[in-house]
N, C-alpha and C positions, 0 to 999 in steps of 0.2 A: 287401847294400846295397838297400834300398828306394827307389821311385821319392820319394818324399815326403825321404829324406837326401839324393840328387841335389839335387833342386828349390831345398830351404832352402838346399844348401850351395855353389850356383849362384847363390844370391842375396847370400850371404855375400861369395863373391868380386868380384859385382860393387860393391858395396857398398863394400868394401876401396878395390877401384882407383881407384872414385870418389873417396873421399876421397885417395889417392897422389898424383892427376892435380889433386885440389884444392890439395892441398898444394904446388904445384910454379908457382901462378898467382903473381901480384902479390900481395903481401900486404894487401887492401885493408879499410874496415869490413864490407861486406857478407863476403866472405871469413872474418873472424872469428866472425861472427855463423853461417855457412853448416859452420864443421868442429863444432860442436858439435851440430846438427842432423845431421852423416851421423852422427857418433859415435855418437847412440842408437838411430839405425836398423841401425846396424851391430850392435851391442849388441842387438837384438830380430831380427835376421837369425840371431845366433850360438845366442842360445838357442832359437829355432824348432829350428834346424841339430842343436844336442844333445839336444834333447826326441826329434828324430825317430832320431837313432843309438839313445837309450836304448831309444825304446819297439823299433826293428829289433832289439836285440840282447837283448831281453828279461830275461829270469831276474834277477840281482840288477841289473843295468844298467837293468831297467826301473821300479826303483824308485825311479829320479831323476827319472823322468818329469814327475809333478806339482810337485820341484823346480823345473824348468828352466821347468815352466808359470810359476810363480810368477816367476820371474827375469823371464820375459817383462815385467812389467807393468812394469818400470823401461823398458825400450824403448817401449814402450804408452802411457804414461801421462807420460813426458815429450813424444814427437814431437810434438805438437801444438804444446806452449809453444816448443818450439826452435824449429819450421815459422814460429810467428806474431814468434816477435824476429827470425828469418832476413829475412822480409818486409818487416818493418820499420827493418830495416837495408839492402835493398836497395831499396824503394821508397821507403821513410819517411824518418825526419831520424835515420839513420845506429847504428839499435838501441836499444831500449827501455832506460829508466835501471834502474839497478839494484833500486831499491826496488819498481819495476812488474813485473820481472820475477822479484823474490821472491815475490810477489803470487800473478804467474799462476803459481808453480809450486806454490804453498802446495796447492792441490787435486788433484793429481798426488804429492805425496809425500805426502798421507793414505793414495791409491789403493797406492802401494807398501810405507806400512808394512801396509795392512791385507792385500795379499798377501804378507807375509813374515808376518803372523799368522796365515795360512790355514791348515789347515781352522778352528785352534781357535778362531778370530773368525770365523764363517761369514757377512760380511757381503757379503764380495767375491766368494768361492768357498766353495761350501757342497756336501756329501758328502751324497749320496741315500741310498737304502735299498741299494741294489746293490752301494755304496761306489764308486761315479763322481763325480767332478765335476762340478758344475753351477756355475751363475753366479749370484753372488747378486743382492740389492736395492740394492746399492753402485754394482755393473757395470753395470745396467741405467737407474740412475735419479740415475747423479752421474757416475760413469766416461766412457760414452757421451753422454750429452748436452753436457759436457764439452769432451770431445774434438772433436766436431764444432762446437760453436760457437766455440772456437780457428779449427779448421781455415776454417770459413763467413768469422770476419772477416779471415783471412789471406787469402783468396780477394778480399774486395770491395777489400782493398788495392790488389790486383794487377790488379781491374778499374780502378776508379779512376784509377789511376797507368799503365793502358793508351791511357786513352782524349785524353790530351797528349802525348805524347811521341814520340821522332823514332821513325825506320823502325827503327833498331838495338836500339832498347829493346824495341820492341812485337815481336822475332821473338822475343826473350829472353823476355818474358813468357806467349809464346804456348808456347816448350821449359820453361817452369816448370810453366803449367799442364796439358800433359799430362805431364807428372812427378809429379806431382800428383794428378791423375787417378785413373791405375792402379791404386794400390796403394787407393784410397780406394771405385772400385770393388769392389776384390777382399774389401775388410774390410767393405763391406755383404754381399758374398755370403755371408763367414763367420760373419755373424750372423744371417743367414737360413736358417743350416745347412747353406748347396748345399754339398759336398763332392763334386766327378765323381770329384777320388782322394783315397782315406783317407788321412790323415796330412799332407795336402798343406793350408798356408794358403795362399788365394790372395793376404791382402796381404803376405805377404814373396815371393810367387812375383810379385806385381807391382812391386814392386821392380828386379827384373832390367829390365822397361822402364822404368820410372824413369830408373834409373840411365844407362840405354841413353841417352836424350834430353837428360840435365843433361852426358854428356860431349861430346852431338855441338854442345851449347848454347856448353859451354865452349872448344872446339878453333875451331869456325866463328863461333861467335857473340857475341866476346867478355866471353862471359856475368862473371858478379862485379866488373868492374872499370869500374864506373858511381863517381861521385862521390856521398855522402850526398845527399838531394833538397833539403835546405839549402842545398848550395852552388847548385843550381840555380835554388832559389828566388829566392837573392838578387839573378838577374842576369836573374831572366824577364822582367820589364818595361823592361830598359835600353836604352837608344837604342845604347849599343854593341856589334858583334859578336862575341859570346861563344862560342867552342868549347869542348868539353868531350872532352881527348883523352886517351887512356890512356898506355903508358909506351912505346908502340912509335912514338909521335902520328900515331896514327889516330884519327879523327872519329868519336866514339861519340852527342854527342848537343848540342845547338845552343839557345841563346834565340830571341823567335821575330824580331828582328833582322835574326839569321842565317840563317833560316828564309825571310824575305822576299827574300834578298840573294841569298842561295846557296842554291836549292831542295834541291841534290843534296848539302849538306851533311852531313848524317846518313843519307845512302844506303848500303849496306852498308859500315861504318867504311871511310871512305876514307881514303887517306893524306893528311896535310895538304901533305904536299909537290907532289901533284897537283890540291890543291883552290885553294891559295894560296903556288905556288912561289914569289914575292917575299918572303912575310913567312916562311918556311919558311927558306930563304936567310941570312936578317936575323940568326934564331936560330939556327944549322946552331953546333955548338960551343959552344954556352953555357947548354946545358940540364943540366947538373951543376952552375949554383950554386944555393947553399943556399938563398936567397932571392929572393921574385919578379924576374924579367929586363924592363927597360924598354929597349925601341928603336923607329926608327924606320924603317920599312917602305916600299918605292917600291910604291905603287901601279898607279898610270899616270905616264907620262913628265910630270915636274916637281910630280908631287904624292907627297903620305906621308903615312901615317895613323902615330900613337903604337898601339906595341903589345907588350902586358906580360904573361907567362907565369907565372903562378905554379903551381909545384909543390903535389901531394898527395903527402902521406908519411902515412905509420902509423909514429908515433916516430921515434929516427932513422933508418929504413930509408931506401932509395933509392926514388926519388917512384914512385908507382903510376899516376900521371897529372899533366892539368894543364890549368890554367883558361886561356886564351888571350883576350885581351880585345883587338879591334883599336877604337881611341876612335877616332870619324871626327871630333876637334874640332880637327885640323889640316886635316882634308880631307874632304869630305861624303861620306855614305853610299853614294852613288852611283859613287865616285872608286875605291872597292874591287872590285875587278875578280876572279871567279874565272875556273877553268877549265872547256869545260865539261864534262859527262860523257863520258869514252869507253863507243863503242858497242862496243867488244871485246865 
């Protein structure tokens, strides 16, 4: 075993568990959008993982080598377009339509039939005088530039979509973007040639922090389970106090209503049962009907605000979250009373 079949096959695993631990979240749109993105990292982690057994084990095992190279480029050459619908499902209005996302993949599946033509279409990969592989005029001048201008507008998304949003969103997007990072690091060094150890890619070796940060993202930081920015749009300007909670109702992210009303609102998801025990109360047992829940909530003694819960599903599954809307048109803004932060 070489250090380089360690490395890739350390990345593989962590790769894996990422998506196991994905798989086990709320089923939400960002979520769908988020397994098909590990899946080709996953998928370009394994063939790294084999390229490097093949070349360790040499003799007829090492004539797969340049296969597994080639397999690579389906991992390679989709991550990007998965990266930018993932984004777009998480920051944007709930993942790219289908027709856009034929689109952007239309230049990524020329990149993998022309590495499944390789050598004999030496456009992508092309065979020296030595009989080594080299990179062609494809990889350098459609491949890469490509990829990274994916990668570039998936980035300004995620600034964009940083620079409004509650405290819980912005720690989430702070564990994407150094996820993000790493591996993107590591894949400029490999195209700059630094190798410190033979056989070793630094972007599947960056991977393993990748992955390292989207789980502590997910466990601590309720990461994937944001509503489309649709739903949030439509309530940014409303006079009433809007929550945006997930399935556990915890406070993930507020209009700015809510935002005036209850600063600590969208302070590390807090429970709503601690932010607004009355209307928490109101709804205690009636968050399993099908359809949005209308009641009325004690505010302060002899006042009530109207207040309606509706569910987020993916199909019929059971809700992922839920839009919380307290109207102050029984009782003024001011009538809504929270609690306020414990210093624990």
């Amino acid at each position: 075993m070489t250090v380089a079949v360690l490395a890739h096959a350390l990345a593989l695993a962590s790769v894996c568990g990422l998506g196991w631990r994905v798989l086990r979240t709320d089923p939400t749109p960002a979520r769908s959008w988020f397994l098909p993105f590990v899946a080709v990292v996953a998928w370009w982690s394994f063939t790294a993982t084999a390229g490097a057994l093949s070349a360790a084990l040499g003799g007829a095992a090492g004539t797969w080598t340049l296969l597994w190279e080639r397999l690579a480029f389906v991992g390679a050459a989709l991550a990007p377009v998965a990266w930018l619908a993932f984004v777009d499902a998480f920051i944007g209005h709930g993942g790219p339509r289908r027709t856009r996302a034929a689109l952007l993949a239309l230049v990524p599946l020329m990149t993998i039939g022309l590495a499944l033509a390789a050598p004999r279409v030496g456009w992508l990969l092309v065979s020296d005088a030595s009989g080594a592989t080299q990179r062609g005029p494809w990889f350098w001048w459609v491949h890469v530039p490509y990829g990274y201008a994916l990668l570039a507008v998936g980035a300004v998304i995620v600034w964009r979509g940083a620079r409004a949003r509650s405290t819980t969103v912005r720690r989430q997007l702070r564990w994407l973007l150094v996820a993000v990072s790493v591996p993107i690091v590591g894949n400029l060094l490999d195209l700059a040639g630094w190798h410190p150890v033979p056989g070793v890619q630094l972007t599947v070796v960056g991977f393993v922090a990748a992955t390292a940060a989207l789980t502590v993202a997910i466990t601590a930081g309720r990461f994937l389970r944001l509503p489309p920015t649709s739903y949030r749009e439509r309530w940014a300007d409303a006079d009433s106090l809007v929550l945006f909670l997930d399935s556990e109702w915890r406070v993930l992210d507020c209009n700015a209503a809510a935002a005036r009303l209850l600063p600590h609102a969208d302070d590390g998801a807090r429970p709503l049962g601690r932010l607004l025990p009355s209307v928490a109360a109101a709804l205690h047992g009636r968050e399993s009907t099908d359809g949005p829940i209308e009641v009325r909530a004690p505010t302060l003694p002899g006042r009530a605000a109207a207040v309606t819960l509706e569910p987020l599903r993916e199909g019929s599954r059971a809700p992922y979250g839920y839009v919380l809307v307290v109207d102050p048109a029984g009782a003024r803004s001011s009538d809504v009373t929270a609690v306020p932060p414990s210093r624990t």
